[in-house]
N, C-alpha and C positions, 0 to 999 in steps of 0.2 A: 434336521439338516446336519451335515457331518461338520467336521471341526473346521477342518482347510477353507469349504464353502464359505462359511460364513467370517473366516479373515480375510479372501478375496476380496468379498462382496463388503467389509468394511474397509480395507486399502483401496478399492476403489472410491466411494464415495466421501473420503479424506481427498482421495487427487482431484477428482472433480472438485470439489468444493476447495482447495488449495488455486488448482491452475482459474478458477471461476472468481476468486477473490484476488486472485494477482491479477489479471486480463481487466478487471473491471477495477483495477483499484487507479482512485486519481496524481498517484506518482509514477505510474503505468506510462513510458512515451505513448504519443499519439501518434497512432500510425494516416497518412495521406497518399492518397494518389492527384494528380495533376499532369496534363497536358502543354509542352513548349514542341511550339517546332513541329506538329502533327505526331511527336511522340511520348508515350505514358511515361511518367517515371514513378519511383515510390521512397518516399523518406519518411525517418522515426522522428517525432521532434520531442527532446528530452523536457522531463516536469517534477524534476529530480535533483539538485547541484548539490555538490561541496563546498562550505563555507572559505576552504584554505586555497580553493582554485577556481582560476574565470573554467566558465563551465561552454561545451564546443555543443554548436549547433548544426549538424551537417546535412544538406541537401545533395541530392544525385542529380546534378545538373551537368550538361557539356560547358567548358571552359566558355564558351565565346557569352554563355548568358551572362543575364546583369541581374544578381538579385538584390534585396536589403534587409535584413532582419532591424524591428522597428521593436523597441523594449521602455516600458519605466515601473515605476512603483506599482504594486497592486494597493489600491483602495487608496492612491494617494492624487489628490487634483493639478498634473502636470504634462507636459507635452513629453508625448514618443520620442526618445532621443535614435537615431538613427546608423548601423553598422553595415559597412558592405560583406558583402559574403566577396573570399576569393578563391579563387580557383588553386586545388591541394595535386590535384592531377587531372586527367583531360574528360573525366565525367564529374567527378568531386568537388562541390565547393563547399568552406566551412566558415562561419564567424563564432565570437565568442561574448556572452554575456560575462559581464565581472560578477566577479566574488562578491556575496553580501553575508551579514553575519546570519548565524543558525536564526531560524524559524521566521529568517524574512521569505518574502515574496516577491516575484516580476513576475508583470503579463508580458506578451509577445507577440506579433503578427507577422508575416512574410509577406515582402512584395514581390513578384517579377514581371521581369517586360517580359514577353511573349511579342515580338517585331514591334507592331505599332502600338499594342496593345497591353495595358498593366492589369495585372492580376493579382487581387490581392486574396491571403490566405488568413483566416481567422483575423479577420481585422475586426467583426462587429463580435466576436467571441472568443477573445487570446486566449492564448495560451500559458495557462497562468505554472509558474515552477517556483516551489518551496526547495531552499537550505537547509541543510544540516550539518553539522561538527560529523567528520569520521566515526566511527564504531571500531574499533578494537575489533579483529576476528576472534579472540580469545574468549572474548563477550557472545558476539551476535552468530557465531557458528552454533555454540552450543543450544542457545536463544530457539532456533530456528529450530533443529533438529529436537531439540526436546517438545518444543510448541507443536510441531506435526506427532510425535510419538500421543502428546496429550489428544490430540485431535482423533489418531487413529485407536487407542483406548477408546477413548469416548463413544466411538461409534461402535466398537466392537463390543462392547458393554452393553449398549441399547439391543443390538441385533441378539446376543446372549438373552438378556432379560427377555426380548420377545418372544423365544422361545424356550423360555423356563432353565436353561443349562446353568447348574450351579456354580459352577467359575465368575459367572456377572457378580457375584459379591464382592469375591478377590478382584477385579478390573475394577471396582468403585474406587477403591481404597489407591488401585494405580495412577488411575483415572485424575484424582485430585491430588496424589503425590505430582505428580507430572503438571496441573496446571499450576499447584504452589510453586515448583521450581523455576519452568520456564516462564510463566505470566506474572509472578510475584515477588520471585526472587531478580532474578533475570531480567525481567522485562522493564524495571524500574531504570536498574544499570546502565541498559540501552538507551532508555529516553533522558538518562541525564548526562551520557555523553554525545546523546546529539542534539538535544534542546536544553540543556541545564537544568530540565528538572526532575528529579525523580519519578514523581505523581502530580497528574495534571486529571485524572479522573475526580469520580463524584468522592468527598465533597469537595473536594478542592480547586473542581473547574468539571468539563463537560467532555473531555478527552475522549472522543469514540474507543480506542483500540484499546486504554484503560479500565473502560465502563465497560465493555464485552469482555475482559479477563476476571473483572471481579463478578458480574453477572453469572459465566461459566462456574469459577471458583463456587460461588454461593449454590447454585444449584445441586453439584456434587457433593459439597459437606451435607448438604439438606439431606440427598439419596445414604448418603455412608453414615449420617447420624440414625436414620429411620432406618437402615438396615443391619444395622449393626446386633441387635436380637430380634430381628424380623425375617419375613422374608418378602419383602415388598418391589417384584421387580417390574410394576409400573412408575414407581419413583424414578427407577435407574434411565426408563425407557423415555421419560419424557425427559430427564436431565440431559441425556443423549440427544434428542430433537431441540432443546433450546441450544446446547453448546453448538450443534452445526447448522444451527440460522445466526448466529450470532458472530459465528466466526466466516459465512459465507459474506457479510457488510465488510466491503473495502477497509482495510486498513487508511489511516490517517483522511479520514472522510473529514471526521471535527475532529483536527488538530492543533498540535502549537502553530502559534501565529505573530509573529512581530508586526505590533503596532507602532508604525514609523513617529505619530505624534505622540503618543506618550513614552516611545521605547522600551515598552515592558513584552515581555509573552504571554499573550493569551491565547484562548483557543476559538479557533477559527475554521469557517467551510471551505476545503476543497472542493470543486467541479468535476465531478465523477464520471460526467458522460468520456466514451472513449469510443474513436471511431475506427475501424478496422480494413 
Protein backbone atom coordinates (compact mmCIF):
# COMPACT_ATOMS: atom_id res chain seq x y z
CA UNK A 1 0.00 0.00 0.00
CA UNK A 2 1.67 3.48 -0.89
CA UNK A 3 2.85 5.81 1.67
CA UNK A 4 0.07 8.79 1.39
CA UNK A 5 -2.64 5.74 1.62
CA UNK A 6 -1.86 4.58 4.53
CA UNK A 7 -1.53 8.29 6.50
CA UNK A 8 -5.00 9.01 5.17
CA UNK A 9 -6.43 5.95 6.30
CA UNK A 10 -4.54 6.65 9.88
CA UNK A 11 -5.72 10.70 10.09
CA UNK A 12 -8.87 9.24 9.41
CA UNK A 13 -9.33 6.84 12.25
CA UNK A 14 -7.60 9.37 14.79
CA UNK A 15 -10.75 11.86 13.66
CA UNK A 16 -13.25 9.26 14.09
CA UNK A 17 -12.09 8.09 17.23
CA UNK A 18 -11.32 11.97 18.43
CA UNK A 19 -14.88 13.39 17.13
CA UNK A 20 -16.29 9.58 18.80
CA UNK A 21 -14.66 10.30 22.27
CA UNK A 22 -15.82 14.08 22.34
CA UNK A 23 -19.66 13.45 21.19
CA UNK A 24 -19.73 10.57 23.83
CA UNK A 25 -17.75 12.25 26.41
CA UNK A 26 -19.86 13.08 29.66
CA UNK A 27 -18.83 16.90 29.72
CA UNK A 28 -20.24 16.81 26.26
CA UNK A 29 -23.51 19.44 26.50
CA UNK A 30 -26.69 17.52 26.19
CA UNK A 31 -28.25 18.15 23.34
CA UNK A 32 -32.76 18.08 23.47
CA UNK A 33 -35.61 18.59 21.49
CA UNK A 34 -39.05 19.59 23.12
CA UNK A 35 -42.33 20.74 22.12
CA UNK A 36 -44.34 24.32 23.48
CA UNK A 37 -46.97 25.81 21.66
CA UNK A 38 -47.22 22.88 18.79
CA UNK A 39 -43.72 24.06 18.05
CA UNK A 40 -40.04 21.87 18.09
CA UNK A 41 -37.39 23.68 19.61
CA UNK A 42 -33.75 22.46 20.35
CA UNK A 43 -31.38 23.62 23.24
CA UNK A 44 -27.64 22.49 24.42
CA UNK A 45 -27.70 22.03 28.22
CA UNK A 46 -24.14 22.64 29.35
CA UNK A 47 -22.16 19.63 32.03
CA UNK A 48 -19.11 21.61 32.01
CA UNK A 49 -18.55 25.20 34.30
CA UNK A 50 -15.89 27.49 35.54
CA UNK A 51 -15.12 27.64 38.99
CA UNK A 52 -14.44 31.71 38.83
CA UNK A 53 -18.05 32.09 36.92
CA UNK A 54 -21.94 31.44 37.55
CA UNK A 55 -22.13 29.22 34.65
CA UNK A 56 -25.39 30.40 31.67
CA UNK A 57 -27.89 27.83 30.88
CA UNK A 58 -29.73 28.66 27.73
CA UNK A 59 -33.03 27.48 26.30
CA UNK A 60 -34.57 28.53 22.78
CA UNK A 61 -37.77 29.40 23.96
CA UNK A 62 -40.34 32.44 22.91
CA UNK A 63 -40.30 35.40 25.49
CA UNK A 64 -43.90 34.88 26.65
CA UNK A 65 -42.94 31.19 28.01
CA UNK A 66 -42.42 30.45 31.82
CA UNK A 67 -39.57 28.17 32.43
CA UNK A 68 -37.48 27.10 35.78
CA UNK A 69 -34.20 25.57 35.98
CA UNK A 70 -34.33 23.44 39.34
CA UNK A 71 -30.42 22.71 40.60
CA UNK A 72 -28.50 21.35 44.17
CA UNK A 73 -25.75 19.34 45.17
CA UNK A 74 -24.82 16.07 43.34
CA UNK A 75 -24.74 13.14 45.87
CA UNK A 76 -25.81 15.51 48.53
CA UNK A 77 -29.53 14.85 50.63
CA UNK A 78 -31.19 18.38 49.88
CA UNK A 79 -34.14 20.13 48.17
CA UNK A 80 -33.82 21.61 44.37
CA UNK A 81 -33.43 25.11 44.93
CA UNK A 82 -35.28 26.76 42.09
CA UNK A 83 -34.03 29.70 39.13
CA UNK A 84 -36.35 31.39 36.61
CA UNK A 85 -35.08 31.45 33.23
CA UNK A 86 -35.73 35.13 31.56
CA UNK A 87 -36.10 36.20 28.58
CA UNK A 88 -32.43 37.67 26.68
CA UNK A 89 -34.40 38.32 23.39
CA UNK A 90 -37.83 37.36 21.82
CA UNK A 91 -36.79 33.52 21.28
CA UNK A 92 -33.92 33.21 24.04
CA UNK A 93 -34.23 32.58 27.53
CA UNK A 94 -31.17 32.10 29.93
CA UNK A 95 -30.59 31.39 33.87
CA UNK A 96 -27.58 30.93 35.64
CA UNK A 97 -26.11 28.25 37.95
CA UNK A 98 -23.50 29.86 40.62
CA UNK A 99 -20.00 29.29 40.73
CA UNK A 100 -18.74 26.25 42.86
CA UNK A 101 -15.27 25.37 43.56
CA UNK A 102 -13.18 22.97 41.03
CA UNK A 103 -14.17 19.23 40.90
CA UNK A 104 -17.54 20.01 42.70
CA UNK A 105 -20.74 18.85 41.04
CA UNK A 106 -24.78 20.10 40.50
CA UNK A 107 -27.54 18.07 39.09
CA UNK A 108 -30.21 19.96 37.16
CA UNK A 109 -33.65 19.62 35.62
CA UNK A 110 -35.82 21.94 33.51
CA UNK A 111 -39.44 22.67 34.03
CA UNK A 112 -41.82 24.41 31.55
CA UNK A 113 -45.44 25.13 31.31
CA UNK A 114 -46.53 24.35 27.92
CA UNK A 115 -50.53 26.50 28.54
CA UNK A 116 -52.09 24.24 31.12
CA UNK A 117 -49.54 21.79 31.10
CA UNK A 118 -45.96 21.34 32.97
CA UNK A 119 -43.31 19.63 31.52
CA UNK A 120 -40.58 18.43 33.03
CA UNK A 121 -37.14 17.68 31.53
CA UNK A 122 -34.57 15.34 33.06
CA UNK A 123 -36.13 15.47 36.34
CA UNK A 124 -35.99 11.69 37.12
CA UNK A 125 -32.26 11.86 35.35
CA UNK A 126 -30.47 15.49 35.79
CA UNK A 127 -28.34 16.63 34.47
CA UNK A 128 -25.39 16.39 36.40
CA UNK A 129 -22.26 19.48 35.48
CA UNK A 130 -18.63 19.26 37.03
CA UNK A 131 -16.20 22.50 37.75
CA UNK A 132 -13.01 23.28 36.93
CA UNK A 133 -10.27 26.03 37.57
CA UNK A 134 -9.27 27.57 34.00
CA UNK A 135 -6.35 25.93 31.95
CA UNK A 136 -3.88 28.36 30.72
CA UNK A 137 -3.97 28.07 26.62
CA UNK A 138 -0.14 28.04 26.98
CA UNK A 139 -0.84 24.76 28.64
CA UNK A 140 -3.92 22.96 27.08
CA UNK A 141 -3.20 24.16 23.43
CA UNK A 142 -0.14 22.40 23.24
CA UNK A 143 -1.74 19.46 25.47
CA UNK A 144 -4.32 18.87 22.79
CA UNK A 145 -2.31 19.26 19.71
CA UNK A 146 0.47 17.10 20.82
CA UNK A 147 -2.08 14.35 22.38
CA UNK A 148 -3.73 13.91 18.68
CA UNK A 149 -0.20 14.09 16.99
CA UNK A 150 0.38 10.90 19.64
CA UNK A 151 -2.86 9.46 18.62
CA UNK A 152 -2.18 9.87 14.97
CA UNK A 153 1.57 8.17 15.23
CA UNK A 154 0.11 5.49 16.94
CA UNK A 155 -2.25 4.55 14.48
CA UNK A 156 0.10 5.10 11.70
CA UNK A 157 2.51 2.88 13.35
CA UNK A 158 0.10 0.04 13.75
CA UNK A 159 -1.06 0.34 10.03
CA UNK A 160 3.12 0.49 9.03
CA UNK A 161 3.65 -2.64 11.20
CA UNK A 162 0.71 -4.30 9.42
CA UNK A 163 2.33 -4.15 6.56
CA UNK A 164 5.90 -4.72 7.18
CA UNK A 165 7.13 -0.93 6.06
CA UNK A 166 10.36 -0.35 7.91
CA UNK A 167 9.65 3.29 9.11
CA UNK A 168 7.01 1.44 12.03
CA UNK A 169 10.33 1.29 14.06
CA UNK A 170 11.19 4.94 13.82
CA UNK A 171 6.98 5.90 14.62
CA UNK A 172 7.58 3.61 17.96
CA UNK A 173 10.22 5.77 19.14
CA UNK A 174 7.68 8.92 17.93
CA UNK A 175 4.97 7.35 19.12
CA UNK A 176 5.93 7.32 22.80
CA UNK A 177 8.11 10.51 22.59
CA UNK A 178 4.76 12.20 21.85
CA UNK A 179 2.66 10.30 24.66
CA UNK A 180 5.53 11.14 27.30
CA UNK A 181 5.16 14.73 26.30
CA UNK A 182 1.65 15.45 26.04
CA UNK A 183 0.11 12.67 28.51
CA UNK A 184 3.01 12.81 31.10
CA UNK A 185 4.53 15.85 30.92
CA UNK A 186 1.52 18.00 30.04
CA UNK A 187 -1.22 16.28 31.00
CA UNK A 188 -0.36 16.37 34.70
CA UNK A 189 -0.12 20.35 34.32
CA UNK A 190 -3.49 20.45 33.08
CA UNK A 191 -5.20 18.40 35.86
CA UNK A 192 -3.44 20.37 38.39
CA UNK A 193 -4.64 23.64 37.32
CA UNK A 194 -8.05 22.49 36.88
CA UNK A 195 -8.53 20.00 39.92
CA UNK A 196 -5.24 20.79 42.01
CA UNK A 197 -3.73 17.80 41.46
CA UNK A 198 -1.20 16.66 39.32
CA UNK A 199 -1.91 12.70 39.36
CA UNK A 200 -5.13 11.38 40.40
CA UNK A 201 -4.32 7.91 38.36
CA UNK A 202 -3.33 4.47 39.49
CA UNK A 203 -1.65 4.36 42.28
CA UNK A 204 -2.86 7.29 43.56
CA UNK A 205 -6.68 6.97 42.79
CA UNK A 206 -8.70 5.59 39.76
CA UNK A 207 -8.51 8.58 37.35
CA UNK A 208 -9.90 7.34 33.94
CA UNK A 209 -8.08 9.91 31.51
CA UNK A 210 -4.82 9.22 33.74
CA UNK A 211 -4.95 5.43 33.65
CA UNK A 212 -5.57 5.41 29.69
CA UNK A 213 -2.15 7.83 29.35
CA UNK A 214 -0.07 5.54 31.39
CA UNK A 215 -1.83 2.31 29.93
CA UNK A 216 -1.01 3.88 26.29
CA UNK A 217 2.60 5.11 27.59
CA UNK A 218 3.28 1.43 28.86
CA UNK A 219 2.44 -0.35 25.91
CA UNK A 220 4.63 1.61 23.50
CA UNK A 221 7.89 1.54 25.69
CA UNK A 222 7.03 -2.37 25.80
CA UNK A 223 6.79 -2.24 21.44
CA UNK A 224 10.26 0.23 21.49
CA UNK A 225 11.98 -1.94 24.26
CA UNK A 226 11.32 -5.33 22.12
CA UNK A 227 12.08 -3.57 19.03
CA UNK A 228 14.83 -1.99 19.56
CA UNK A 229 17.30 -5.02 18.25
CA UNK A 230 14.29 -6.88 16.93
CA UNK A 231 12.12 -6.60 14.42
CA UNK A 232 8.87 -7.38 16.01
CA UNK A 233 6.18 -5.44 14.27
CA UNK A 234 3.11 -7.43 16.02
CA UNK A 235 4.15 -5.72 19.18
CA UNK A 236 3.84 -2.18 17.43
CA UNK A 237 0.35 -3.53 15.87
CA UNK A 238 -1.20 -4.43 18.95
CA UNK A 239 0.34 -1.29 20.98
CA UNK A 240 -1.60 0.56 18.26
CA UNK A 241 -5.11 -1.29 18.74
CA UNK A 242 -4.90 -0.78 22.74
CA UNK A 243 -3.70 2.96 22.45
CA UNK A 244 -7.02 3.55 20.16
CA UNK A 245 -9.65 1.71 22.49
CA UNK A 246 -8.37 3.26 25.20
CA UNK A 247 -8.37 6.71 24.01
CA UNK A 248 -11.90 6.05 22.09
CA UNK A 249 -13.36 5.83 26.54
CA UNK A 250 -14.65 9.30 27.17
CA UNK A 251 -12.42 11.58 28.78
CA UNK A 252 -13.18 12.36 32.48
CA UNK A 253 -15.70 9.19 32.63
CA UNK A 254 -13.95 8.43 36.50
CA UNK A 255 -12.88 11.63 37.42
CA UNK A 256 -11.99 14.23 40.15
CA UNK A 257 -14.88 14.65 42.34
CA UNK A 258 -15.47 16.96 45.29
CA UNK A 259 -16.87 15.31 48.17
CA UNK A 260 -19.18 18.10 49.83
CA UNK A 261 -18.99 16.07 53.34
CA UNK A 262 -15.53 15.52 53.81
CA UNK A 263 -14.28 18.36 51.13
CA UNK A 264 -11.57 16.55 49.79
CA UNK A 265 -11.16 15.41 45.84
CA UNK A 266 -11.69 12.15 44.93
CA UNK A 267 -12.51 10.41 41.87
CA UNK A 268 -15.69 10.01 40.89
CA UNK A 269 -18.39 8.67 37.91
CA UNK A 270 -19.72 10.80 35.34
CA UNK A 271 -23.01 9.82 33.34
CA UNK A 272 -21.88 9.33 29.93
CA UNK A 273 -25.00 8.63 28.15
CA UNK A 274 -25.55 11.57 25.86
CA UNK A 275 -28.60 12.24 23.68
CA UNK A 276 -28.49 13.78 20.47
Amino acid sequence: MKKYLIFFLALLITLTAAIFQRLTGPTHPMRFNYTIDNIEYKSKLIRSGDSDKDTRITLNLPINAIATLYYKKYKVNEDFTALPFLAVDEYKQEAYLPKMPAAAKLEYYIEILDGIDTKHFFKENPIIIRYKNPVPAWALIPHILIMFLAMLFSNLTGLQAAFNMPSFKRNITISLALLFLGGLILGPIIQKYAFGAYWTGFPLGYDLTDNKTLIAFAVWLIAYLINRKSNRPAIAIFASIVTIIVFSIPHSLLGSELDYESGKVVTGFINSIILF
